[in-house]
C-alpha positions as CSV (number, residue, x, y, z in Angstrom):
1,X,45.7,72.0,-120.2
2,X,42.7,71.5,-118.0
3,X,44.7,74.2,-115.3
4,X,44.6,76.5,-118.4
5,X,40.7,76.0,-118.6
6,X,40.2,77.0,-115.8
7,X,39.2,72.8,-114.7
8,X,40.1,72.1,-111.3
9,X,43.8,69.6,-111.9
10,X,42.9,67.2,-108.8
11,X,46.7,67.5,-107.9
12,X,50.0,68.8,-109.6
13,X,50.4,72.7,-108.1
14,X,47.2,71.3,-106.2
15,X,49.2,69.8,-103.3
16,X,51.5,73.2,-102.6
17,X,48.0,74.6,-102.3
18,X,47.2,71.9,-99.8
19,X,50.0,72.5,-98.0
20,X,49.8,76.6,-97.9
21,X,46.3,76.0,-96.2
22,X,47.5,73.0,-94.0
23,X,50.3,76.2,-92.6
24,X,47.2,78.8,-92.8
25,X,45.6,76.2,-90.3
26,X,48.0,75.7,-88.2
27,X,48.3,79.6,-87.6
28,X,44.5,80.6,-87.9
29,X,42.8,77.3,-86.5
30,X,45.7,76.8,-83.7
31,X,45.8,80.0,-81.8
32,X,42.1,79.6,-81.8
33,X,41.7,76.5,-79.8
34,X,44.6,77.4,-77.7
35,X,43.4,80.3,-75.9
36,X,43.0,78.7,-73.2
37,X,46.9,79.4,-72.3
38,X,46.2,83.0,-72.9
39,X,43.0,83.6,-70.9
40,X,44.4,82.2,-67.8
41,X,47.6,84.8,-68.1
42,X,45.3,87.4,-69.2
43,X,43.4,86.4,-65.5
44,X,46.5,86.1,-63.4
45,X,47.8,89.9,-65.4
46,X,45.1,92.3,-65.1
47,X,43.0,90.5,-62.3
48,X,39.8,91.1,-63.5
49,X,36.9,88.5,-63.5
50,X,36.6,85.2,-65.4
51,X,33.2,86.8,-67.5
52,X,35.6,90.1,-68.3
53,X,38.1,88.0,-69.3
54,X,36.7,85.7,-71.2
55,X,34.9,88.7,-73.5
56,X,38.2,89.0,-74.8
57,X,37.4,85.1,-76.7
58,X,33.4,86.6,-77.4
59,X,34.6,89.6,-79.0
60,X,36.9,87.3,-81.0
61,X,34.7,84.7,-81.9
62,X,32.3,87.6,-83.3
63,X,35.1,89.0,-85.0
64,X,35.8,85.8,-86.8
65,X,32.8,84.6,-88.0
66,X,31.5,87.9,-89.5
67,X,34.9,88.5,-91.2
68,X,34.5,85.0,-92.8
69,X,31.8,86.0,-94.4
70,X,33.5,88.8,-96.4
71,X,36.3,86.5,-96.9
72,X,35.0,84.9,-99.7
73,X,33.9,88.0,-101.3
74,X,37.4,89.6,-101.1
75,X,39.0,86.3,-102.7
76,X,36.9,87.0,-105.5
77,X,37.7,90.8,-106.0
78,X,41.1,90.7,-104.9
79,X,42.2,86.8,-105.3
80,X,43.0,84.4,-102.7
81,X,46.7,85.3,-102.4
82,X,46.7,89.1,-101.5
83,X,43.9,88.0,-99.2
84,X,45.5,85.5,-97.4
85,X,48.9,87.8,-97.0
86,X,46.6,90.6,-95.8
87,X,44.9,88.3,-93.4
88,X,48.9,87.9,-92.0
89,X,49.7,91.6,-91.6
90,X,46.4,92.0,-89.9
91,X,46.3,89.4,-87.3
92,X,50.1,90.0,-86.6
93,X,49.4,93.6,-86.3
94,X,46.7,92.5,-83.8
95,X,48.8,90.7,-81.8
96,X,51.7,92.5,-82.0
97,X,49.7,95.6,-80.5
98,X,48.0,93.5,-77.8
99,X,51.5,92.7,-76.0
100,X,51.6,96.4,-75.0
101,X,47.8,96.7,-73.5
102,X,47.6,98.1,-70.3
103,X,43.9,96.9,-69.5
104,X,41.9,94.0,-70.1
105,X,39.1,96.5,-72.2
106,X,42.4,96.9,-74.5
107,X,42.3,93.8,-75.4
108,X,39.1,93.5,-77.2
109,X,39.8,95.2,-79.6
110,X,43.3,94.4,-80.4
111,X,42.9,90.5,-80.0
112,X,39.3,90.7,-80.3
113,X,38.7,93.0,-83.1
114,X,42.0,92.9,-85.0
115,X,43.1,89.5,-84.9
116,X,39.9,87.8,-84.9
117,X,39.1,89.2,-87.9
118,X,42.5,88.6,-89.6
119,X,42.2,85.0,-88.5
120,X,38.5,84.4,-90.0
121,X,39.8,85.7,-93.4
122,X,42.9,83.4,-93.8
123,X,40.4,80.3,-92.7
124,X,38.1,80.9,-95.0
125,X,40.2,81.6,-98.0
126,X,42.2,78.8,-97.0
127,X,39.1,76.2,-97.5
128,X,37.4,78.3,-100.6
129,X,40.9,77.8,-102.4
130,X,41.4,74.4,-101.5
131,X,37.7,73.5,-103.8
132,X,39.0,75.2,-106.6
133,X,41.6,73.1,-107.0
134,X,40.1,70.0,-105.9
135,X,37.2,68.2,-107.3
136,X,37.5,64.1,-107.2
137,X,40.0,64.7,-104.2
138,X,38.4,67.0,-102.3
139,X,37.8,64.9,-99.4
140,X,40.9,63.8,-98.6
141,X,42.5,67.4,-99.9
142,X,40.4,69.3,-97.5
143,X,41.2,66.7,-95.0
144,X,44.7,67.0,-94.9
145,X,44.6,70.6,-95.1
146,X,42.0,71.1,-92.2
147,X,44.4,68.5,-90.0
148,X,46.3,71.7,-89.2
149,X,44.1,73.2,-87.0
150,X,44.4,69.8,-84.4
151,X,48.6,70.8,-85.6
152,X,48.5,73.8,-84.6
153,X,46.4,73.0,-81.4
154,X,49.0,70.4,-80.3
155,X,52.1,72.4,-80.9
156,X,50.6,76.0,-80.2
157,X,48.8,74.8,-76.7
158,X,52.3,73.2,-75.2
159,X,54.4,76.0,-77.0
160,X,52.9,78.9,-76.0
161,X,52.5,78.3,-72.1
162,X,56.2,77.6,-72.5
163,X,56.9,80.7,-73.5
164,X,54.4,82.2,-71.2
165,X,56.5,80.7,-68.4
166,X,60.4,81.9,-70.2
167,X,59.1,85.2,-71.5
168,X,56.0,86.5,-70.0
169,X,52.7,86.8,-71.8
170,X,54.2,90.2,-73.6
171,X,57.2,88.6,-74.7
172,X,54.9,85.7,-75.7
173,X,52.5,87.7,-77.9
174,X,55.8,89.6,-79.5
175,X,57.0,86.3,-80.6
176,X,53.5,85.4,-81.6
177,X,53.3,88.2,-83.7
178,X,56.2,87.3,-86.0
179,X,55.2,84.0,-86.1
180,X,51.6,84.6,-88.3
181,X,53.8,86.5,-90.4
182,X,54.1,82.9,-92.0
183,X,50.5,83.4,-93.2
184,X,51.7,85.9,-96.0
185,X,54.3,83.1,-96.9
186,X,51.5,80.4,-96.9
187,X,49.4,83.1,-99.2
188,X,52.6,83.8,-101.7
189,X,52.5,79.8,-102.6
190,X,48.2,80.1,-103.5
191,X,48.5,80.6,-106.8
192,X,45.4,81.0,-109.0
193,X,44.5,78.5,-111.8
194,X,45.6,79.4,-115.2
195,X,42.6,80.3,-116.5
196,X,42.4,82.8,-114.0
197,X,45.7,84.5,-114.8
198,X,45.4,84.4,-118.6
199,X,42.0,86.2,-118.0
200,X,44.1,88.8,-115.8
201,X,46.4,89.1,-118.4
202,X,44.0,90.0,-121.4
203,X,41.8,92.2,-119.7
204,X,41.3,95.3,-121.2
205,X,41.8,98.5,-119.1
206,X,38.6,99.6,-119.6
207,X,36.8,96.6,-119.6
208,X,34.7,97.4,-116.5
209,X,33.5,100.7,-117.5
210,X,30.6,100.0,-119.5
211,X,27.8,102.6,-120.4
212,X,24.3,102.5,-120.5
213,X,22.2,102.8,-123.5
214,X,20.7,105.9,-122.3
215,X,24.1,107.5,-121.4
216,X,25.5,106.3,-125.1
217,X,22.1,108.2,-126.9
218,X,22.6,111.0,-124.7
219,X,26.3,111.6,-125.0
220,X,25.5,111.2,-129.1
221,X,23.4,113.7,-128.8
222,X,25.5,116.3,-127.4
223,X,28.3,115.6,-129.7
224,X,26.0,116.0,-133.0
225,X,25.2,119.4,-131.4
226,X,28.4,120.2,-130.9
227,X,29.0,119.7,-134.5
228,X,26.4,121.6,-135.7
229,X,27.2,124.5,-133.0
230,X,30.5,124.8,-134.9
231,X,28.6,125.0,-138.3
232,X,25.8,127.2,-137.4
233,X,26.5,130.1,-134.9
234,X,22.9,130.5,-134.4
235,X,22.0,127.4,-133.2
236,X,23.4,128.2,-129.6
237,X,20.2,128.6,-127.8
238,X,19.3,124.8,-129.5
239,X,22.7,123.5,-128.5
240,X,22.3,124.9,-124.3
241,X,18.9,123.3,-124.5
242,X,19.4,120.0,-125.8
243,X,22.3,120.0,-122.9
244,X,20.5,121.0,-120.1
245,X,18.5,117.9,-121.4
246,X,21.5,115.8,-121.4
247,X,22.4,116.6,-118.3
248,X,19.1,116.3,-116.2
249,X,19.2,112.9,-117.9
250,X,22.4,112.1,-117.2
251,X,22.2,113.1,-113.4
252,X,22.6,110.1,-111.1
253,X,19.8,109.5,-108.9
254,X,20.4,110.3,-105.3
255,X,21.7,107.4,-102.8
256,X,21.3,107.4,-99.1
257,X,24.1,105.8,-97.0
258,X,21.3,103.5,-95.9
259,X,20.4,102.4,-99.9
260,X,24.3,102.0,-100.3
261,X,24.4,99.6,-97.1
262,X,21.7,97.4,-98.2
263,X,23.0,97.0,-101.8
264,X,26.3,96.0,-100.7
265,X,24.8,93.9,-97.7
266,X,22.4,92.0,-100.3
267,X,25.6,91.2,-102.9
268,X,27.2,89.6,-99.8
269,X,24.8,87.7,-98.6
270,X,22.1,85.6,-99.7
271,X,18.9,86.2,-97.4
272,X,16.6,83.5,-99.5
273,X,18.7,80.7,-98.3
274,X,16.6,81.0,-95.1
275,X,13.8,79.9,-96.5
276,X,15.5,77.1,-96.8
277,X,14.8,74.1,-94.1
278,X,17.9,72.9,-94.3
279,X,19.9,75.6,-94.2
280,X,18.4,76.5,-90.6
281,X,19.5,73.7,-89.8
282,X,23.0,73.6,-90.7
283,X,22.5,76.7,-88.9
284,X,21.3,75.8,-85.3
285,X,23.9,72.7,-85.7
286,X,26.8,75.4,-85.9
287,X,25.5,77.6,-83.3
288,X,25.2,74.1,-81.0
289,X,28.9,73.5,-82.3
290,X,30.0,76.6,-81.1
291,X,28.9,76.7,-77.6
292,X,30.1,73.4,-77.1
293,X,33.5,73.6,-78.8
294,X,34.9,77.6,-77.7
295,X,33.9,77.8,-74.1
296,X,35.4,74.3,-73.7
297,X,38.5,75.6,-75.3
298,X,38.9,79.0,-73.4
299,X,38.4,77.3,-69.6
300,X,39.6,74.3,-69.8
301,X,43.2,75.4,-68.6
302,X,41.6,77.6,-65.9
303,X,39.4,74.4,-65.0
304,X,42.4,72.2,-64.5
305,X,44.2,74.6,-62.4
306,X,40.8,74.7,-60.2
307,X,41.9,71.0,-59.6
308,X,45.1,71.2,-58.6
309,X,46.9,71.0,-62.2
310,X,49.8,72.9,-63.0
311,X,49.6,75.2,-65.9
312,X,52.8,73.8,-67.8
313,X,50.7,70.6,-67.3
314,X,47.0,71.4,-68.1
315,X,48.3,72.9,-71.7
316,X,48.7,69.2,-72.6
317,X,44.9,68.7,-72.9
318,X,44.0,70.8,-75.3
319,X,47.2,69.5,-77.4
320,X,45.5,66.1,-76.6
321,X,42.6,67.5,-78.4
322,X,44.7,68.9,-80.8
323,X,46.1,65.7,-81.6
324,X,43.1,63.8,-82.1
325,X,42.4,66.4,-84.5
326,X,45.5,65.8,-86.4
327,X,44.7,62.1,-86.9
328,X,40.8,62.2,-87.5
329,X,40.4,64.9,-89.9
330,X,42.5,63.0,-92.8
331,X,41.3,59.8,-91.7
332,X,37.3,61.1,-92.2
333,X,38.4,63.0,-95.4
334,X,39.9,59.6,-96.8
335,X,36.9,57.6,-95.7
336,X,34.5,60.2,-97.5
337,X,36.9,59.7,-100.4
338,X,35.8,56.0,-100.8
């Protein structure tokens, strides 16, 4: 009954929800952190420089974060699941395409562009979803979901240099590829509260057209004309007047691409929350987080090889990281459930 309501359940179809994100984690999250892998065969394939290289995980990162932000709001008009499942075709057509580049410059826009944003909506959605159906339990829900990403670093970091070394860096991506095609599995199982559905279900057709007051008095108007018109053949000149009124009310004001953009860019996001103190400083904390946490993860295969390590060895550290990962995230989420 509370599902119906629309109240978040704390648990019952709750926990498949858990799990979907846990597997949207391990996809999104674990290819992420385990870049590393690629960027060094992306250095020994086209032979470019380390900074031209490593665009390829800027461009991405960019991607990512800006698509996050529109992942929430297509959730919302298009629901979680078709979001999530779109997020899948997207970053495994990004993939899929980058295993037949020809130049490094290729690549950011196929694994920059394309998969970096199919990534940033499936993580996103995979959190937002994970609060609706969790309220008492969010901590340890989000917890166990958000252990994927160390998952998916652990398995994805040893896995893909292995495949690097068996199939190539093509053949790797290819396989790649199919594999986030498991995201539009993991966004089949997000299904919506009941509230949400019986709402679906009800809606009426037209519900979202809705007239304005002044088109409702104007449209009377012309329709009382009308009436009288067929009555009265004289009142023609009356009748084209009164709608030449009608219509110069009824025009729509002209829009500019530019008044257009900043409509839609003021729905999405909410500029007053930077007046907010701490809100600029979750902000500089993030931006801190992120040049500590990426660059780490996109050189610290090259960096090992600089010392002498193996490739097929130096994946194990990021899984390391990955690992730690796995265990800490539901271990915090159960402490802040306490």
């Amino acid at each position: 009954m509370e599902a119906a309501k629309g109240v978040p359940p704390d648990g019952g179809w709750g926990w498949v929800i858990v799990f979907a994100s846990f597997i949207g984690f391990v996809i999104s999250a674990g290819l992420v952190n385990s870049f590393s892998v690629l960027y060094v065969a992306f250095l020994d394939a086209f032979g470019e420089s380390k900074a031209v290289t490593a665009w390829i995980s800027g461009i991405f990162d960019v991607a990512f974060v800006i698509s996050t932000s529109y992942g929430v709001a297509f959730s919302k008009r298009f629901g979680h699941r078709k979001t999530v499942m779109a997020a899948g075709v997207l970053t495994s057509l990004g993939i899929l395409t980058s295993g037949f580049t020809i130049h490094v410059y290729q690549l950011y826009f196929t694994y920059g562009v394309l998969t970096g944003a199919g990534m940033g909506l499936a993580y996103v959605t995979c959190i937002e979803i994970v609060s609706i159906h969790f309220k008492k339990r969010f901590p340890i829900a989000i917890g166990l979901a958000m252990a994927g990403s160390g998952a998916g670093q652990f398995v994805l970091s040893v896995v893909t240099q292995m495949m690097v070394d068996r199939y190539g860096w093509r053949g790797m991506l290819l396989i790649m590829s199919a594999f986030t095609l498991h995201l539009c599995v993991a966004g089949a199982l997000m299904r919506p509260l009941g509230a949400n559905r019986q709402s679906a279900k009800h809606r009426s057709p037209d519900m979202g057209l809705q007239r304005s007051q002044k088109d409702e008095v104007c449209n009377k108007k012309i329709f009382i004309t009308e009436e009288n018109d067929s009555k009265d053949e004289d009142s023609t000149e009356s009748y084209e007047m009164i709608r030449e009124t009608s219509k110069t009310v009824l025009q729509k004001p002209k829009t500019t691409f530019a008044r257009c953009f900043k409509s839609y860019f003021l729905s999405i996001y909410d500029i007053s929350l930077f007046q907010e103190p701490v809100f600029i400083t979750f902000c500089i904390i993030g931006i801190g987080q992120v040049f500590g946490t990426n660059s780490t993860a996109v050189h610290l295969v090259r960096r090992a090889r600089d010392f002498g390590i193996a490739d097929s060895f130096g994946a194990y550290i990021p899984a390391v990281m990955g690992l730690v990962q796995l265990i800490g995230r539901p271990c915090f989420g159960a402490a802040g459930q306490i």
